[in-house]
C-alpha angles and dihedrals in degrees: 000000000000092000085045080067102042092050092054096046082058107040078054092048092054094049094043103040115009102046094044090052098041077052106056093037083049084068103040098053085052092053096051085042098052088035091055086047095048092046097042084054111022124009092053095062086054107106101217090046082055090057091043105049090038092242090139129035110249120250127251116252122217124222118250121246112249098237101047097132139062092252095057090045092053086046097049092052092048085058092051091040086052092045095050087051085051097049100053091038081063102036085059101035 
């Protein structure tokens, strides 16, 4: 009778413990398997991934001119305009 008890206590062990955790480590195990298969053939040729996980060096990266626009071009030319117009003020005073 003693053994009748024992036998149930563990069949309701297993249904209750062991298959819940061989599930969930069942799953597991199939999301880090299909996440190292996407990244081994995938995730590592994307190039932000790449900059994420350090897998490249980043560029560097060069300065910009200063006057790289229209508008610091126009101003630039107004500046020499105003000190031509200085210089030769000042060569006939």
């Amino acid at each position: 009778m003693a053994g009748g008890g024992l036998a149930a206590a563990w069949e309701l062990a297993v249904v209750f413990l062991v298959r819940p955790l061989l599930a969930v480590v069942f799953v597991f195990t199939l999301i880090l398997l299909s996440w190292y298969v996407a990244w081994r053939t995938v995730l590592v040729h994307v190039p932000l991934v790449q900059e994420i996980a350090g897998l490249r060096p980043k560029k560097a990266t060069k300065p910009k001119p200063a006057n790289r626009g229209r508008f610091s071009k126009f101003y630039q030319s107004q500046a020499e305009a105003a000190a031509q117009r200085n210089s030769k003020s000042e060569g006939s005073s």
